[in-house]
C-alpha positions in Angstrom: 7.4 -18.3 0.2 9.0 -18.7 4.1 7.6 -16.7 6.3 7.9 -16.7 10.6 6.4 -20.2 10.8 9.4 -21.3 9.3 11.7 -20.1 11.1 13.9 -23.1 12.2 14.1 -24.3 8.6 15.4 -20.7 7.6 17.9 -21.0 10.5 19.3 -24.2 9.1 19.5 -22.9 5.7 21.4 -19.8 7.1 23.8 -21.9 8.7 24.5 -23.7 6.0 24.9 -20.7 3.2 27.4 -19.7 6.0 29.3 -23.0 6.5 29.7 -22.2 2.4 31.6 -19.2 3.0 33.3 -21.2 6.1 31.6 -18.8 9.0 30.3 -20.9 12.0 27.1 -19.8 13.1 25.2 -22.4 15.7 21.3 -23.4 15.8 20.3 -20.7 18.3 22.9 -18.0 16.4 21.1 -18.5 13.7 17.6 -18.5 15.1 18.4 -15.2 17.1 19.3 -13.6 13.6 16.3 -14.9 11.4 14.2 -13.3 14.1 16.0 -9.9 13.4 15.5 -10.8 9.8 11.6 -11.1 10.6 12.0 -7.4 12.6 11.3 -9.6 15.6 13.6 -8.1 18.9 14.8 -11.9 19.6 13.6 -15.8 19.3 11.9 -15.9 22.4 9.4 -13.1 20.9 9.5 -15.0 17.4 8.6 -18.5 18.9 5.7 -16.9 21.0 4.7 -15.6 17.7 5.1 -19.0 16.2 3.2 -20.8 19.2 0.1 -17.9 19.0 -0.3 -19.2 15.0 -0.7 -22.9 16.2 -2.9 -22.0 18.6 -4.9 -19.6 16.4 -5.0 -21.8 13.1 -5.6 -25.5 12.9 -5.8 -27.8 9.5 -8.9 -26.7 8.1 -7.8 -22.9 8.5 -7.4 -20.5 6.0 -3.0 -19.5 6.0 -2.2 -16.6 7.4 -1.1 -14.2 5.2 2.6 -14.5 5.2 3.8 -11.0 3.5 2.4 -8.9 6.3 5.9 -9.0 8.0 7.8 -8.3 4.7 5.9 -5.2 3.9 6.2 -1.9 4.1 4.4 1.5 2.8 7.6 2.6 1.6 10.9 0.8 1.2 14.4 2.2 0.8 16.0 1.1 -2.0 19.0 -0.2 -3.4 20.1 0.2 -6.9 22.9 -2.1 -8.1 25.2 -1.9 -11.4 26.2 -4.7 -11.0 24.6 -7.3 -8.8 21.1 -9.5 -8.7 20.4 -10.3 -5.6 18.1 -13.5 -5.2 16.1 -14.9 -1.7 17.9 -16.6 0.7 21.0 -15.3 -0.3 23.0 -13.6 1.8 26.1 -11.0 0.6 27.6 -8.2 1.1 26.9 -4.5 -0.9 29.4 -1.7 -0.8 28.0 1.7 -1.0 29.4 4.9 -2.0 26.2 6.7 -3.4 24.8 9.3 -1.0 21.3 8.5 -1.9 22.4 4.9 -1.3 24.0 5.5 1.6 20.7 7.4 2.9 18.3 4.5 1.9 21.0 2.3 4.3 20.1 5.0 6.9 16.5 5.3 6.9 16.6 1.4 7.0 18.9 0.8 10.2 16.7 3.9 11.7 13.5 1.3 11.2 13.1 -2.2 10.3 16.4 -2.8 8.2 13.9 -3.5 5.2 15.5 -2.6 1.5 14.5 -3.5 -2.1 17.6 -4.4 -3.6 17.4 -4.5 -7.4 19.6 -4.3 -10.3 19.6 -0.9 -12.4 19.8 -1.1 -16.6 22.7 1.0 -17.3 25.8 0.4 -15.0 27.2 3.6 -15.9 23.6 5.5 -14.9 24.5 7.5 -11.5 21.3 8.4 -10.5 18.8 5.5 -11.8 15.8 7.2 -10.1 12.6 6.7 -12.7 11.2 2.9 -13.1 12.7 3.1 -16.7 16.2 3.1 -15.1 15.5 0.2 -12.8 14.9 -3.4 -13.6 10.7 -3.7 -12.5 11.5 -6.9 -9.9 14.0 -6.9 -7.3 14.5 -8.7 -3.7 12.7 -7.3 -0.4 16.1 -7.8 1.9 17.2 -7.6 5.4 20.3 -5.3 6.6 22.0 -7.8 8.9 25.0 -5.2 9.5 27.0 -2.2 8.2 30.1 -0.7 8.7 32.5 1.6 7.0 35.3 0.6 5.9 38.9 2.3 6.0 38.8 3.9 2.8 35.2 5.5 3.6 33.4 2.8 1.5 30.0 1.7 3.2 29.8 -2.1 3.4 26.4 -3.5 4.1 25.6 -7.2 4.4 22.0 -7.9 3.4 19.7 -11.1 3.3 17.2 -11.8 0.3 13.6 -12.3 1.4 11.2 -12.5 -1.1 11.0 -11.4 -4.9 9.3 -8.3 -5.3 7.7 -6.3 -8.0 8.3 -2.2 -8.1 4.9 -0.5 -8.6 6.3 3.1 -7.6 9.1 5.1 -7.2 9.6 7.6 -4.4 12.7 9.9 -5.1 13.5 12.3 -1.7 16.7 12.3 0.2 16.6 8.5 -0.7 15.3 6.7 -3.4 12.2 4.2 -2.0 9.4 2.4 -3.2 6.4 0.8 -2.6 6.3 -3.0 -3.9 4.6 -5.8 -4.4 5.0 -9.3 -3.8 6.1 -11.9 -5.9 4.5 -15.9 -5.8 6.1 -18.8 -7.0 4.0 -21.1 -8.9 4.7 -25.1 -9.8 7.8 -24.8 -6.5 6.1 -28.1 -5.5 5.3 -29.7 -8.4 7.1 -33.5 -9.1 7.9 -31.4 -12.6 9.7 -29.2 -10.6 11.4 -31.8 -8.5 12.3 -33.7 -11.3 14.2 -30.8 -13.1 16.0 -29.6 -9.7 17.6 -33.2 -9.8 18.7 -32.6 -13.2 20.0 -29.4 -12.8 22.1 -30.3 -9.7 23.5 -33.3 -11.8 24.3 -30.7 -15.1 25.7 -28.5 -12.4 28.4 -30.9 -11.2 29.5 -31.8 -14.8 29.8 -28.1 -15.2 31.8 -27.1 -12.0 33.2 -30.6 -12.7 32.7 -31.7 -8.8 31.2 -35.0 -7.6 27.9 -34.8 -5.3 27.1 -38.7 -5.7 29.0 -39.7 -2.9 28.3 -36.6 -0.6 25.8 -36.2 2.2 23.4 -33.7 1.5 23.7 -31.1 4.1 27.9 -31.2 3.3 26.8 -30.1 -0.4 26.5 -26.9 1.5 30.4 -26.6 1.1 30.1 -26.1 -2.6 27.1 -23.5 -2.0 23.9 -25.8 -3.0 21.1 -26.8 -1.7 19.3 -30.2 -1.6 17.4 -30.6 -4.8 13.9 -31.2 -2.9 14.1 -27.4 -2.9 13.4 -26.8 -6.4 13.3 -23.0 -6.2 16.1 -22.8 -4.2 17.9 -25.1 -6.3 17.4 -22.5 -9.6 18.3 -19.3 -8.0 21.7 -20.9 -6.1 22.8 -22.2 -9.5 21.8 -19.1 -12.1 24.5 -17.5 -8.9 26.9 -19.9 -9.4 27.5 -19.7 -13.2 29.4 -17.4 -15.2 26.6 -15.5 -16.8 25.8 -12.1 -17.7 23.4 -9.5 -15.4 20.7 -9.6 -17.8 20.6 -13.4 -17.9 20.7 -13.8 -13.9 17.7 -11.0 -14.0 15.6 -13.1 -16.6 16.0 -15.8 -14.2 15.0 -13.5 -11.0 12.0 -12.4 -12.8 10.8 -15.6 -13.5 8.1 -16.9 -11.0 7.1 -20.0 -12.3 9.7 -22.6 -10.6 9.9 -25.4 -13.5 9.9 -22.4 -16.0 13.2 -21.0 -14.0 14.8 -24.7 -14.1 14.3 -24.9 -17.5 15.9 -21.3 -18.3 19.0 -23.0 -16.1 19.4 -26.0 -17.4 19.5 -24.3 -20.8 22.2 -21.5 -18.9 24.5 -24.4 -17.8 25.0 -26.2 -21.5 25.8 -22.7 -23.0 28.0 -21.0 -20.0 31.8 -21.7 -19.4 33.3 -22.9 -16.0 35.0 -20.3 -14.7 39.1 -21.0 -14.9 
């Protein structure tokens, strides 16, 4: 998992899911916004943080324990019908549940900190038990809301980090209190090995050719370079045109060559969209 020592390499990665969805954000745009993300006021406060670690830690060290920043006693929630929402992914949510709509308060009011994760039944209006809710779901970051002509709330959030719901907390809003989610094999030459293969079975599918293109201009088509192997599952299982419950199975899997796997297999069994 990223957390504030990585700040410049979550910058870049911002910029370039952006330059996907052809927004221009620069270097120091996007550093001033991951600090936000991190709850930080600015990147002069996150870089002093950054600097203090160096100082504080050298290589024999134990890590700091990176989900201090990323957790909260209680979280406000945000159930979906009809969306997974997976780390480093940024996307907007419209919102037209009051209890929703509350959770989006209590969150601009604090740290902009939400859970968003997918409910069971799409047609459940008040999924407030951990029965009703899928049990994993994304800690995310409100980058902005506004609301829009026809009264619908439209909140544009950033995945974090996959989290686990332990407990529900069902007031004015619906919150929780969570806890984190590790990958395991991310860095593993198993796991490297299968992101290659599922960037390759990707292009066949989306019938588009990557051989020939830089890899920071793959970001036009939405992907990652494939020495990400986490990243690389979670950007595709987006991409193809599969069900909610298959995009959750994939969200819920922590072990990175397990996820490629569950891809690969996605991709020869989904159709291209037309």
């Amino acid at each position: 998992m990223r957390d504030f020592r990585d700040a410049k390499a979550m910058a870049q990665t911002l910029s370039e899911a952006l330059a996907a969805k052809s927004v221009s954000l620069s270097h120091g745009e996007s550093l001033e916004l991951i600090a936000r993300i991190l709850g930080l006021r600015d990147w002069n406060v996150l870089a002093a943080r950054i600097q203090a670690n160096q100082r504080a830690t050298g290589p024999e060290a134990a890590p700091v324990a990176v989900l201090s920043s990323l957790m909260q006693t209680e979280v406000p929630i945000f159930p979906m019908r009809d969306l997974v929402l997976f780390p480093q992914t940024i996307t907007p949510i419209f919102v037209a549940r009051d209890k929703t709509r509350r959770a989006v308060e209590r969150a601009m009011a604090g740290d902009r900190r939400v859970v968003v994760v997918a409910q069971k039944h799409g047609a459940d209006d008040d999924p407030s038990t951990l029965q009703s809710l899928h049990p994993v779901g994304v800690m995310a970051s409100v980058i902005n809301s506004q609301t829009q002509m026809d009264g619908v709330l439209k909140v544009t959030v950033s995945g974090l980090q996959r989290m686990a719901i332990t407990r529900l907390i069902d007031g004015e809003c619906l919150a929780a209190e969570t806890s984190p989610i590790e990958e395991q094999r991310g860095q593993s030459e198993e796991a490297a090995s299968l992101s290659r293969m599922v960037l390759d079975a990707y292009s066949i599918y989306a019938n588009i050719d990557l051989s020939s293109l830089p890899v920071r201009q793959r970001a036009r088509f939405g992907l990652p370079s494939a020495e990400n192997p986490g990243l690389m599952a979670d950007t595709v299982a987006q991409l193809l045109s599969i069900g909610i419950d298959e995009k959750q199975r994939i969200l819920e899997t922590s072990d990175v060559v397990a996820r490629l796997e569950k891809v690969l297999e996605l991709i020869g069994t989904a159709r291209p969209e037309q």
